[in-house]
N, C-alpha and C positions, 0 to 999 in steps of 0.2 A: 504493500500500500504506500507505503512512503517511498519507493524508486517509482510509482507509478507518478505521485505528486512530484516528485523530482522532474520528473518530465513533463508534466502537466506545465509547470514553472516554466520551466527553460522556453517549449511551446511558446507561451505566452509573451515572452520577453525577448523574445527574438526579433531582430530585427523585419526578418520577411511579415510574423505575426503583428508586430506595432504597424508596421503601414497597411498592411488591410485592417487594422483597425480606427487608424485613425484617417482616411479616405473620407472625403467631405465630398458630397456629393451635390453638385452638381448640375444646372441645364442652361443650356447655350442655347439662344434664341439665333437660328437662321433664316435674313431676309430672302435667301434664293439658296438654289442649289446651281452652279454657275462657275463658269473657270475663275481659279485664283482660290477658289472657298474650301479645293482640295485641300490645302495646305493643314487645316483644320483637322479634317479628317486624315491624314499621314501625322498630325500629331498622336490621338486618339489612336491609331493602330500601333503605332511603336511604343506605347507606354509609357511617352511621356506625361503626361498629365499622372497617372496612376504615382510616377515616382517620384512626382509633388504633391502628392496627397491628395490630390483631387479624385472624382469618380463624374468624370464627364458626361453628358448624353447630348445629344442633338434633337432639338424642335423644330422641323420646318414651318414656317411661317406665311403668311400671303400678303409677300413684299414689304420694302422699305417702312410704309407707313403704319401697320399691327406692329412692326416690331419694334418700333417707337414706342406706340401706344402700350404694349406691354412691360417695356421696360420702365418708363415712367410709373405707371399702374402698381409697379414693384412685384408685380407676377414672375416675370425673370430678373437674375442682376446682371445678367450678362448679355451682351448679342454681336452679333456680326452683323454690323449696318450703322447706319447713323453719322453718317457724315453728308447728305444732299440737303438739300435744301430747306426741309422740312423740319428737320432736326433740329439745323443750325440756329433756325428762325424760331421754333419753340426753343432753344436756349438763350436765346437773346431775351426772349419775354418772360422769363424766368425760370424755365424748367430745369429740374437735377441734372437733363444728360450732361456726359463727357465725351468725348474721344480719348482711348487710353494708348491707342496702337493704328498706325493705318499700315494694310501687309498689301496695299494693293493701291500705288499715289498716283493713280493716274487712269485714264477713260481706256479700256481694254478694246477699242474698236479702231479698222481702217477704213479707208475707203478704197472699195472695189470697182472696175468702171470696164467696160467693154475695151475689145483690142483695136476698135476706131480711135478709140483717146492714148494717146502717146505721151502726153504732156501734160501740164496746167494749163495752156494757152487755150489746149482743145476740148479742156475742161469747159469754159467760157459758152453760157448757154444753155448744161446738158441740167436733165433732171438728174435730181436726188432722192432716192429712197432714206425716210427715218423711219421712227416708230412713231410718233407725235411730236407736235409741236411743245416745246417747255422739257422735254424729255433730255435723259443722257445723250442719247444717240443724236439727236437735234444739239445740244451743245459739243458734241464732238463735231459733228459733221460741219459746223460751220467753222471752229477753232480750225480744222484742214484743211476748208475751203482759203479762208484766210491767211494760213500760213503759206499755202500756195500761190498766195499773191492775187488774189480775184477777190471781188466783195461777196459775201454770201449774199447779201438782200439783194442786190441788184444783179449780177454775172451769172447766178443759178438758180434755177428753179427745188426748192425743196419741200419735198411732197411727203404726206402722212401715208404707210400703206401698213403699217402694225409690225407684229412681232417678226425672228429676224428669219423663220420659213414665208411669210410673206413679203418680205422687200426682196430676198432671195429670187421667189416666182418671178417679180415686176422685174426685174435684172436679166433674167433669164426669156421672159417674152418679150423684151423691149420696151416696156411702159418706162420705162427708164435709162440710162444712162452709166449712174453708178449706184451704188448703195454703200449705208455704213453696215460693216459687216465685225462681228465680234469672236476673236478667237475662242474654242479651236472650229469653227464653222470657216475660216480663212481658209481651212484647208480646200471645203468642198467648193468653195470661190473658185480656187485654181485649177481645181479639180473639172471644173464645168467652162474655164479655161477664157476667166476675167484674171484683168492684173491688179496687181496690188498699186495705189500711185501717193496712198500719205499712211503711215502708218501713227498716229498718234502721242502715241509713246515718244517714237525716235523724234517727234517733230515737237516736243518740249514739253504734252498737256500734261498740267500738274491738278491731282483732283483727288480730293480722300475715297476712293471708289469702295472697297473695302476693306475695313477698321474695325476694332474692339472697342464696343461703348460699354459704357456702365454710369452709375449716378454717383452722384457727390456723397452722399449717404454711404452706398456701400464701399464706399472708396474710405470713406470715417469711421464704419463699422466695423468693415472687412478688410483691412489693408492688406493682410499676409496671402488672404484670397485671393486678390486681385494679384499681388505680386507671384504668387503661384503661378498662377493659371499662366503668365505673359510667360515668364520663366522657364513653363513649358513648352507654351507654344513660340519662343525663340528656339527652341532646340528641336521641335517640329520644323521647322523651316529651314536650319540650315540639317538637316537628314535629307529633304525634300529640295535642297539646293545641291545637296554635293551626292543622290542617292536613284541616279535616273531611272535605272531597269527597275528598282522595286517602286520609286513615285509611280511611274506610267501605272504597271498594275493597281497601285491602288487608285489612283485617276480613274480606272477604268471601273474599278468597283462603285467609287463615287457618284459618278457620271452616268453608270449604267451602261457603259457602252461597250462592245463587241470587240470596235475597231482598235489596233493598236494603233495603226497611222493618227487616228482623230487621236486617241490620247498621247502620244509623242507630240504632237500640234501645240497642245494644250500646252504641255510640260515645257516644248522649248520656249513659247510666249511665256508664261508664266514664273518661270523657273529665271528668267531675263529680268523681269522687271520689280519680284518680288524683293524686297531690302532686306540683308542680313539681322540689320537694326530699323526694325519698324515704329520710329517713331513718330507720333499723331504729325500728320503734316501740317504746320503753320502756315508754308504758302497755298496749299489746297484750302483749306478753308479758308483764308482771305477770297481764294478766288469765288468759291461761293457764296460769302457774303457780300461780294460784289453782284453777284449775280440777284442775289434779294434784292439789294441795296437798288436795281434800277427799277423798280415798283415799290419800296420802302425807305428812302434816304437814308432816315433816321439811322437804321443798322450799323454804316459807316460812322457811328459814333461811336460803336463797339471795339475794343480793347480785343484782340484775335487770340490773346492767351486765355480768353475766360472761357473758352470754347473747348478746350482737349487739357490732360493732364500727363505733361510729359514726365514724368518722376520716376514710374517705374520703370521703362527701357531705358531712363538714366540710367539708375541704379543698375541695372544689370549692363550694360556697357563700362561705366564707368569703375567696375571692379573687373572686368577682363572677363567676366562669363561668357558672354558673346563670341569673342576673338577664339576665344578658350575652344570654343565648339569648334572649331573649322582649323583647328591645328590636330588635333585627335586624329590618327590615323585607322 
């Protein structure tokens, strides 16, 4: 009896038994299931989260705006989302959000155009497929247009025709010219044998696409949580940076998808643009509070730091954790 309690003991006090015991569980609110969000889930499969005490799950959500609304609500404390416009603007007008993390700073779409267009010049006139007007895809396509050297209002026509299998078809039957098309769907672009002529990213758009939000509350309540969770999901990213042949597959489990080409698509875009150190981008959200600011002035009185809480990807940079990760062989 007493060599049984001997082991009973030891059981207990072991290391493996303390962290599945103290695993704090958990749920991550997601605005979409969408490239870049893998990153998350390659956290979640390698165990990291688990070996910061956490016990993760994933919520899909129905889009940007529930996942606000639940976050605020204090239903979740966590989400992936919350840097557009919406957000930004109920934080100016007092609400708890934060931006804690952005792992994706910028509009993951190009612009595709038929093999008559060669240039920007023969850009000049063509339709544009977006998904709506006020939308991501509509502030990409026009930041392209522009960077291309044409005026979006005046040199193109940019048309509403919805999600990105339908500005796809208009592309493909001609009701169109170009379309903004969003990785890894770039692949089947080429594939159907349109060119690529601005890629977004390479051509400077800076945008908190997505980020780790949480509230001010749980950021007071929960600090070590919060600092967990980032902790982990830094060392998710750089697995998912330096870890191709296993990312693709898990891509492919996230995504749902068959093809390995479509998830190699994903991975090389992705794996590009994603930051070792994801911190809340300060010039993304200026650039959306300018975006408010041309229907709200007022906003432009806003201070851009009261909007995201860079502290904790300090702190994990600033002690060499980060670096730490991608020197590990």
């Amino acid at each position: 009896m007493k060599q049984a309690a001997t082991v009973l003991l030891l059981l207990l006090f072991s290391p493996t038994a303390l962290l599945a015991q103290s695993q704090k569980t958990l749920l991550l609110g997601l605005a979409s299931i969408s490239g870049g969000i893998e990153t998350l889930y390659v956290t979640k499969k390698i165990g990291a989260f688990k070996r910061n005490g956490l016990d993760v799950d994933f919520l899909l959500l129905q889009g940007g705006s529930q996942a606000l609304q639940v976050l605020l609500s204090g239903e979740l404390k966590l989400i992936s989302g919350g840097g557009g416009a919406a957000a930004q603007r109920a934080r100016f007008k007092g609400a708890g959000n934060l931006l804690v993390a952005t792992y994706t700073p910028t509009m993951p779409y190009s612009l595709y155009v038929n093999r008559k267009i060669q240039d920007a010049k023969q850009l000049k006139g063509a339709k544009i497929a977006i998904s709506r007007f006020g939308s991501s895809s509509d502030f990409a396509a026009r930041f392209m247009v522009g960077r291309l050297g044409l005026d979006p209002a005046k040199e193109v026509t940019i048309m509403q025709f919805g999600n990105q299998r339908e500005r796809m078809s208009a592309l493909m039957n001609g009701a169109v010219e170009g379309s903004v098309v969003d990785a890894p769907n770039t692949l089947i672009a080429r594939q159907q044998g349109f060119v690529e002529l601005a890629d977004a990213s390479k051509l400077g758009l800076i945008y908190p696409h997505n980020n780790i939000a949480t509230t001010e509350r749980f950021i007071r309540d929960e600090p070590q949580t919060v600092f967990s969770f980032l902790r982990a999901f830094v060392e998710g990213i750089a697995y998912y940076r330096t870890h191709k042949v296993e990312s693709v597959q898990m891509i492919k489990e996230f995504l749902r998808v068959g093809d390995n080409a479509i998830a190699e698509e994903a991975y090389d875009y992705y794996s590009r643009i994603t930051p070792s150190k994801p911190y809340p981008s300060a010039e993304g959200v200026r650039g959306v509070i300018e975006e408010i600011a041309l229907s709200e002035p007022a906003i432009r009185n806003a201070k851009v730091e009261q909007f995201f809480d860079p502290s904790f990807i300090a702190k994990l940079d600033q002690s060499g954790f980060i670096d730490g990760l991608y020197k590990k062989k």
